[in-house]
Each structure stands twice: as structure tokens, then as C-alpha cells.
C-alpha positions as CSV (number, residue, x, y, z in Angstrom):
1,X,-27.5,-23.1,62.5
2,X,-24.7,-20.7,64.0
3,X,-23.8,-23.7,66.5
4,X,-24.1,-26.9,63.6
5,X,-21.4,-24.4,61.3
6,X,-18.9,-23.9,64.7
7,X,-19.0,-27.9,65.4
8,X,-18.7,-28.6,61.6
9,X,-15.6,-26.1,61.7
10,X,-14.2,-27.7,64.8
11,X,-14.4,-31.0,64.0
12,X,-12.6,-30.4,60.2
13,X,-10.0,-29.0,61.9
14,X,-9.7,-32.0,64.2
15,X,-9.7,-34.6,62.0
16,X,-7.3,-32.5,59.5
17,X,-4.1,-33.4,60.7
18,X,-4.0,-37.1,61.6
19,X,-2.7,-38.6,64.5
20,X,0.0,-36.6,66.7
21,X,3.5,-37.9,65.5
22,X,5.5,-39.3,68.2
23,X,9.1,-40.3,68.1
24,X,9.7,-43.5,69.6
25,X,11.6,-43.2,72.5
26,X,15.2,-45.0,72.5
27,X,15.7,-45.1,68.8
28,X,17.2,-42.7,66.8
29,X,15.2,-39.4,66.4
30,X,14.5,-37.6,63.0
31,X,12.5,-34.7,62.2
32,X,9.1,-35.9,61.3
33,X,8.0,-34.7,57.4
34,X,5.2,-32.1,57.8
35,X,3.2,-31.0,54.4
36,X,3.4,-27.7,53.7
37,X,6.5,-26.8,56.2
38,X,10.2,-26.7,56.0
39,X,12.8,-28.3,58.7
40,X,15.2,-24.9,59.1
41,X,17.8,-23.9,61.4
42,X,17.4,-20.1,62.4
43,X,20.6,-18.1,63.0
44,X,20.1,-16.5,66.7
45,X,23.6,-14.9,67.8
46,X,27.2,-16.0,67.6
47,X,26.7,-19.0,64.7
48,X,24.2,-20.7,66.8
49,X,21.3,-21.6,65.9
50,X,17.7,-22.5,66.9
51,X,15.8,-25.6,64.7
52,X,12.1,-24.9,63.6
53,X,9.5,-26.1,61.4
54,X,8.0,-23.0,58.6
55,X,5.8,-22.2,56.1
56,X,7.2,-23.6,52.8
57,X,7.9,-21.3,49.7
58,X,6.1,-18.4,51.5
59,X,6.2,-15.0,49.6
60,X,7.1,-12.9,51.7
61,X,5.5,-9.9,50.0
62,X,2.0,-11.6,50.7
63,X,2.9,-12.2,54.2
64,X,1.1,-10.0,56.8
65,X,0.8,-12.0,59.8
66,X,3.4,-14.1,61.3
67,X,2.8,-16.7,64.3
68,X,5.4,-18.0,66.4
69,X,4.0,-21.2,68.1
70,X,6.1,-23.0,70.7
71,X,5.4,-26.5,71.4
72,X,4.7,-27.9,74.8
73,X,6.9,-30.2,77.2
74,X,7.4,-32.5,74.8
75,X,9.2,-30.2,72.1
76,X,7.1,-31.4,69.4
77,X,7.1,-28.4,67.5
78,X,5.9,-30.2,63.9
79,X,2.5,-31.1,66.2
80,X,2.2,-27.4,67.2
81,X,3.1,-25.9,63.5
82,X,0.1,-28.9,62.1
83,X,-2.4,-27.3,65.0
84,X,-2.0,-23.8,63.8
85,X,-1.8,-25.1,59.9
86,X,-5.1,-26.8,60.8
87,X,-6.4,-23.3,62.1
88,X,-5.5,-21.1,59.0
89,X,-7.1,-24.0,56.8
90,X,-10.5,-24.0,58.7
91,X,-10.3,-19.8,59.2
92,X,-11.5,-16.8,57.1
93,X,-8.0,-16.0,56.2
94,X,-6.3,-16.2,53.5
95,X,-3.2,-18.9,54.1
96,X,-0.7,-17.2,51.7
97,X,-0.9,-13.9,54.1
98,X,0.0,-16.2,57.0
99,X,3.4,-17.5,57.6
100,X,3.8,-20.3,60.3
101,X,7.1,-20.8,62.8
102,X,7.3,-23.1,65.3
103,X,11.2,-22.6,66.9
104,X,12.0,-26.1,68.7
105,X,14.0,-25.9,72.0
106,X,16.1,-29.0,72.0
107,X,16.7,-31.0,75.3
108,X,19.8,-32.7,76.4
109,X,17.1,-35.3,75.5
110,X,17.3,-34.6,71.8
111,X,20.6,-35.0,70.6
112,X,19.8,-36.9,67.6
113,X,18.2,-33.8,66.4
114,X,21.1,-31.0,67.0
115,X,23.7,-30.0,65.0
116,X,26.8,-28.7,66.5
117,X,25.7,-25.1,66.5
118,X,22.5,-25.9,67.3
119,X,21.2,-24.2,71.4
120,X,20.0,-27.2,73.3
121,X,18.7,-26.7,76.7
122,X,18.7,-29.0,79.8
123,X,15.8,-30.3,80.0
124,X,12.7,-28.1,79.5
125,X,14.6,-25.4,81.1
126,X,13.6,-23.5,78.4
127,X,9.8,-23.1,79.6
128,X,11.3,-20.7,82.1
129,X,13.8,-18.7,80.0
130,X,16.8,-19.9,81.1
131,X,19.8,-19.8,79.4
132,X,20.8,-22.6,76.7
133,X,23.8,-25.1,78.7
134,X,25.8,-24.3,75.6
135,X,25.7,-21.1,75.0
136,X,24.3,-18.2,76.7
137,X,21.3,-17.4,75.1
138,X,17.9,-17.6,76.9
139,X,15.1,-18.5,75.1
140,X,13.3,-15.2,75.8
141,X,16.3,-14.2,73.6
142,X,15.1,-16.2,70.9
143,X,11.6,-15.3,71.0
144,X,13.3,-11.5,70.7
145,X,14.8,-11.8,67.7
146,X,11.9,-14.2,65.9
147,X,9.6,-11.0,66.8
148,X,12.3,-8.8,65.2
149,X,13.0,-11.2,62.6
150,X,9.5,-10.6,61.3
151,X,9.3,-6.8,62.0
152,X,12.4,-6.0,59.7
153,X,10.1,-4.0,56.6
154,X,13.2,-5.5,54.3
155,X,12.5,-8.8,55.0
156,X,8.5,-8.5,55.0
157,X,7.4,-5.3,53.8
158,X,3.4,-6.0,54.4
159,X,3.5,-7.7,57.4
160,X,1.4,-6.0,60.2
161,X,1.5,-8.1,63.0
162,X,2.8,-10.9,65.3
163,X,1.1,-13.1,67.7
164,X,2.9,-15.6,69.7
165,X,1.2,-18.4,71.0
166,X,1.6,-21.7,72.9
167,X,-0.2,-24.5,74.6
168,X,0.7,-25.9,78.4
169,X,4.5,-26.0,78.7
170,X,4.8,-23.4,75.3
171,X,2.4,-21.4,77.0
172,X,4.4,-21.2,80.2
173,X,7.1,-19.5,78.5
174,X,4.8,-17.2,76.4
175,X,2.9,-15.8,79.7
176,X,6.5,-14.9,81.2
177,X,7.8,-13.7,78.1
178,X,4.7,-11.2,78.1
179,X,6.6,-10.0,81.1
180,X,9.4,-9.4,80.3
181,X,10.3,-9.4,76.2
182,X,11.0,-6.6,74.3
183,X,8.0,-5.7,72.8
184,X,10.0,-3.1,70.3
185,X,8.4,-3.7,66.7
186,X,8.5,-0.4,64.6
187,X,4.2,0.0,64.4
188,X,3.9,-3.7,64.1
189,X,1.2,-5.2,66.4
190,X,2.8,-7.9,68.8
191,X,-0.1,-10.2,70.7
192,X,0.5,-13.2,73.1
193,X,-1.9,-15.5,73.1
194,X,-1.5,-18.3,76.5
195,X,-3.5,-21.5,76.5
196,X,-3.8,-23.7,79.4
197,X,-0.2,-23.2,81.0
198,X,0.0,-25.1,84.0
199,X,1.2,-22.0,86.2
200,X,1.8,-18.3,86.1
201,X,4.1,-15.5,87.2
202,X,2.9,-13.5,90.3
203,X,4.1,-10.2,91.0
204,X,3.8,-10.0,94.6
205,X,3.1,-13.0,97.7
206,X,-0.1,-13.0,96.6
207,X,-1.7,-16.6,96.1
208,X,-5.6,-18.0,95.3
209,X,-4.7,-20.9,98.0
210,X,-2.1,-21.2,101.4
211,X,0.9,-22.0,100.9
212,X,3.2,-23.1,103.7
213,X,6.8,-21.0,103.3
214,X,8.6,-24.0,105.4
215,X,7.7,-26.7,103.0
216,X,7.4,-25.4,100.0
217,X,10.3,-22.6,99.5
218,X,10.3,-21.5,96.5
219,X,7.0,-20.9,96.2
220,X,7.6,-17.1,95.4
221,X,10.9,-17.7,93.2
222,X,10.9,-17.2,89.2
223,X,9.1,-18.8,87.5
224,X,6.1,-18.9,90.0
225,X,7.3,-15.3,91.0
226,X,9.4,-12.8,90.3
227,X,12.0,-13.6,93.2
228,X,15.6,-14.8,92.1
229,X,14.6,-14.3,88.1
230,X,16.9,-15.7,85.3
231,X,19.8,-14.0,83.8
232,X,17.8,-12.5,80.6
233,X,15.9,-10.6,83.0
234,X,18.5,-9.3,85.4
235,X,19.8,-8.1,82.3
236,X,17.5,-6.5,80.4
237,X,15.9,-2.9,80.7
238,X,12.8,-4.5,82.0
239,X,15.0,-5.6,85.4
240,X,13.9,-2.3,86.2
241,X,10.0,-2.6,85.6
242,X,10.3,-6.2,87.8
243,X,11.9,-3.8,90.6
244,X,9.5,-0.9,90.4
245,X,6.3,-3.1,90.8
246,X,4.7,-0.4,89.4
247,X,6.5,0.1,86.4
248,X,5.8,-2.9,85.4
249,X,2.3,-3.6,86.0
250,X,1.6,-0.7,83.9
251,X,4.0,-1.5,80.9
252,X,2.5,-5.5,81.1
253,X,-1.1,-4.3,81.5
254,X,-1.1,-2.2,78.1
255,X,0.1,-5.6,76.3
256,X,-1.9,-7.3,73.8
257,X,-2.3,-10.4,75.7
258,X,-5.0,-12.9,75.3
259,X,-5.5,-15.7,78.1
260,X,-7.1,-18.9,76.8
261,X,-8.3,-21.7,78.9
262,X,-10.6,-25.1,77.8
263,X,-13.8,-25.3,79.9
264,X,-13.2,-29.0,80.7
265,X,-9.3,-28.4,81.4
266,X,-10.2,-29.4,85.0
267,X,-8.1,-32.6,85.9
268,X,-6.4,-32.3,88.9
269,X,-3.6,-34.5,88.0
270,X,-2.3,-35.4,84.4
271,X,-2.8,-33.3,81.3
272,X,0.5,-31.7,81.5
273,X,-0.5,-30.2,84.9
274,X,2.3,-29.3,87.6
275,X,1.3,-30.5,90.9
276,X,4.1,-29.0,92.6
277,X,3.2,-26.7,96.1
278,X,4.4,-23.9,93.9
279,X,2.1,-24.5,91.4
280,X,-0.7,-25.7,93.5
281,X,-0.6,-22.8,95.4
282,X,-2.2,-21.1,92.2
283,X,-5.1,-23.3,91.8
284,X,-6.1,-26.9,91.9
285,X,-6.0,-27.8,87.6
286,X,-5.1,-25.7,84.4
287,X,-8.8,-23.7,84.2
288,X,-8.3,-22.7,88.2
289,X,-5.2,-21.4,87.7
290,X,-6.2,-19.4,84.7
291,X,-9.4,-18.3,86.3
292,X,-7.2,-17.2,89.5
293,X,-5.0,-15.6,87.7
294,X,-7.2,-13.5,85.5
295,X,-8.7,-12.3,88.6
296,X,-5.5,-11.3,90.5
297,X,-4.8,-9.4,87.2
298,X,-7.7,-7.4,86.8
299,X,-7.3,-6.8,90.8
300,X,-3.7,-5.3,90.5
301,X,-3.3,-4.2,86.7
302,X,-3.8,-0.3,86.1
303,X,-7.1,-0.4,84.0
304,X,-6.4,2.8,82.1
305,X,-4.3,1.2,79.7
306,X,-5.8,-2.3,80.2
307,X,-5.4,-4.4,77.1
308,X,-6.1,-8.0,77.9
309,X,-8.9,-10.0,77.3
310,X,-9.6,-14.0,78.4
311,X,-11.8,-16.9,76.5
312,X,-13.7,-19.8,77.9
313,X,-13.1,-22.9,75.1
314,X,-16.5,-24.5,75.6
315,X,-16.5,-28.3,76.3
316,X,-12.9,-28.2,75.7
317,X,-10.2,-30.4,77.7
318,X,-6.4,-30.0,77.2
319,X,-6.1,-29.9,73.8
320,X,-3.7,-27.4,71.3
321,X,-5.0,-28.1,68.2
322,X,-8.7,-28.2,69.7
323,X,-7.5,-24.7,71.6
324,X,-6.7,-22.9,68.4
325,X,-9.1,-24.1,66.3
326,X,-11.8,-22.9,68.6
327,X,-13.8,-19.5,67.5
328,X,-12.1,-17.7,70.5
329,X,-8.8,-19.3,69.0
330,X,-9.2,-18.9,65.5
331,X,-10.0,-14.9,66.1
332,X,-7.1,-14.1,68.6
333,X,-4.4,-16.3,66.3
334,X,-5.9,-15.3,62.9
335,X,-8.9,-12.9,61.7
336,X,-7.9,-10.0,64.5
């Protein structure tokens, strides 16, 4: 009975939103129309901006969750903002205590969507936290003041916590942002929830698999390692943690930080999946290099203060909106 109501759950949410929109590549982009969400330019720093997709005519004394979703390589954030819309409609939660943002990180590809103040960055750049080529402003500086953005009592005087998610590519930047964000929200809760990135962050030369230094370089470098990091971190107070390895084992480990991965997320090429040496010295498909990681974690983490957890998506591939709509998904993103 228990399993017949989790596949009628999973499946509602699956057929919910209908096919994933796609632009058409080499005509003239436009935001796609999303029910329930509003196309909105954020202000960041400096009058520029970042675009996202949010909840429409929220109130924002009902609000007392917020989740920040990023989208994956492609930059489809009104797929990622349906896929989490899907979840809160098939949870236990009430949707008016949930607001929805899903901040879109423009490409040089996406000009037809910016503004002139809007941050765009080259290419997908912005999985790594680098800085925005016209301005400097990394995203892990946008994800810092969405997380503040939500934690101002003025703004939402209920809200109680934060959870910041992302599939693949979005969930390559979430994982490093775990790292190294400022985690400063006033008594507010702040989780990260990672599902299926492709690779990870490792704090020393440790890897699952060999990996030959001569031909494959970089192997160790941000954002496979912490060597040669981006300007947001050489910057920030937590530059200090990433030099004092043990600093900053012990600051990451006490983080709310739940790893997903889908039990069938086991291609070995496709699905989003870097096949670089730097990545493929981490495992041979997405669930490998999740499993991997989790146990290098648990091996080096301090376990006093150890505050991370990781779900198995049974008979589930590469799939967002299949990812959060899962009962491991649902409870990280929603009902905890």
C-alpha cells in the first residue's frame, strides 16, 4: 500500500508539468511563461542585476521556507522552478508557506534574454563561481545575498529556513558553494541539498581512481580541488578555512548538507556527465562519483559536529524533477 501511494505520488508529479520547454536554438530567445511564477530581475550590487523566475503574489508573512533552485547547464531556470513547483504540489506542505526562486545565470549564449544591467557569464562559468565577464561579481556572491535576501526578518518575518538546491551543472555550484558561502543567517536554518553533480571539490590529492599528473594537469585545480581557487574565495574569510585544511573540514562538516544521487544515474557518458580526466578521476558516472565522494567525506570530516546525510533515488536515472519529487527529495527540499 505504502509503495502503490509513493509511485502514485511520483508519477503525479511527473506528469504535472508537461514537457521541458526548450528554446529553439538560433531564433530569438524569450522567457518561457511559467503558471504560477514571475519573470524578475533581482538587484545584486552596483545596479546589476541577476534574472529569475518566483513565486507569484506570495505573501510574505505566510512565507517560512524559501528555495533557491539553480538550473543545470542549460540555464533553464523556468524547468528547475516547474520541478520544485511540481514538488510543493505533490508534498505535505502547504504551498502558500513556500516561496520558489530560481536565479538564471546568463551565458554569452543568452543575449536575447539580458538587459543592460543584467550579470552574464561566459559560458557556464558560473557552475564554478567565477566572476560575471561584466562585472565582478561571482555567482557564489549571488547565492550570498539570495540567502540574505530571505533571512532579512523585515522582509519575511516568519520565515525559518533556506534550502538551496540544484541538479547536475546547478548542483556543481551548490556542492562548492557549501564550501565556501557565507552561511551567516540570524537563527535561520540554511540546507544544501546536491543532486547528481557530475564532479565534486576535494580537499586534498586524494582520488577514488589514478590519475596521471602529466596528462591530465589540473586534475587537483578548483573546481575539482581546492588549488588555484576563484577570486570569491581568495577573498573571503573562508580563504582562511581552504588554507587551514582543518578549519575547514570542521566548519563544512557541521553544514546542513544533503547529497542526493538517482540509483540508475549510472551512464558512463551522456546525462550531463563530465568525462574529463579531472572528473573521471572521481568515478566512472554521476552515482560513482557521489558514492566516492560520500565516502572520502565521512573518511576525513570531523564526526563530532557531522551534519550531512546522503539518499539513494530508487530506480531513478538523471532526472531533476524526478530527483525532487522523490520521498528522499520531497523531505530534504520541503517537509524538514
Amino acid at each position: 500500500m505504502k509503495l502503490a501511494v509513493l509511485v502514485i505520488t511520483w508519477l503525479a508529479c511527473m506528469l504535472m508539468p508537461a514537457e521541458m520547454i526548450k528554446l529553439n536554438i538560433g531564433s530569438k530567445k524569450t522567457y518561457p511563461i511559467v503558471t504560477g511564477a514571475e519573470v524578475g530581475s533581482m538587484y545584486i550590487a552596483d545596479h546589476r542585476y541577476i534574472a529569475n523566475y518566483h513565486t507569484a503574489n506570495a505573501s510574505r508573512q505566510d512565507i517560512t521556507r524559501a528555495v533557491i533552485v539553480v538550473h543545470g547547464k542549460h540555464r533553464d531556470a523556468w524547468n528547475y522552478y516547474r520541478a520544485v513547483q511540481s514538488a510543493v504540489k505533490v508534498s505535505a506542505v502547504n504551498a502558500s508557506n513556500i516561496f520558489i526562486i530560481a536565479p538564471l545565470f546568463l551565458s554569452t549564449w543568452d543575449l536575447d534574454l539580458a538587459k543592460p544591467t543584467s550579470l552574464i557569464w561566459k559560458d557556464n562559468s558560473w557552475m564554478d563561481g567565477g566572476d560575471a565577464i561584466n562585472y565582478t561579481i561571482s555567482s557564489f556572491s549571488v547565492l550570498d545575498y539570495l540567502v540574505s535576501h530571505f533571512s532579512d526578518k523585515n522582509r519575511f518575518p516568519n520565515l525559518d529556513s533556506v534550502v538551496i538546491t540544484g541538479h547536475s551543472g546547478g548542483a556543481q555550484l551548490v556542492q562548492r558553494y557549501s564550501l565556501v558561502g557565507n552561511d551567516s543567517t540570524d537563527g535561520i536554518n540554511l540546507r544544501y541539498v546536491i543532486a547528481n553533480p557530475s564532479s565534486f571539490v576535494y580537499f586534498n590529492e586524494y582520488r577514488p581512481r589514478n590519475v596521471d599528473p602529466i596528462r591530465c594537469p589540473d586534475w587537483n585545480t578548483w573546481k575539482y580541488g581546492i588549488v588555484k581557487p576563484p577570486r570569491y574565495v581568495l577573498e573571503s574569510q573562508r580563504v582562511k578555512g581552504l588554507t587551514d585544511l582543518g578549519s575547514a573540514l570542521e566548519t563544512f562538516a557541521a553544514r546542513d548538507i544533503v547529497y542526493m544521487n538517482g540509483q540508475y544515474d549510472n551512464f558512463t557518458s551522456g546525462n550531463a556527465l563530465d568525462t574529463g580526466c579531472e572528473a573521471e578521476a572521481q568515478g566512472v558516472s554521476h552515482i560513482d562519483r557521489g558514492l566516492a565522494y560520500w565516502s572520502y567525506i565521512t573518511s576525513i570530516l570531523p564526526l563530532s559536529n557531522f551534519n550531512q546525510d546522503i539518499e539513494i533515488v530508487p530506480r531513478m536515472n538523471h532526472n531533476a524533477t524526478g530527483m525532487f519529487c522523490s520521498t528522499a527529495g520531497l523531505y530534504a527540499i520541503l517537509e524538514s
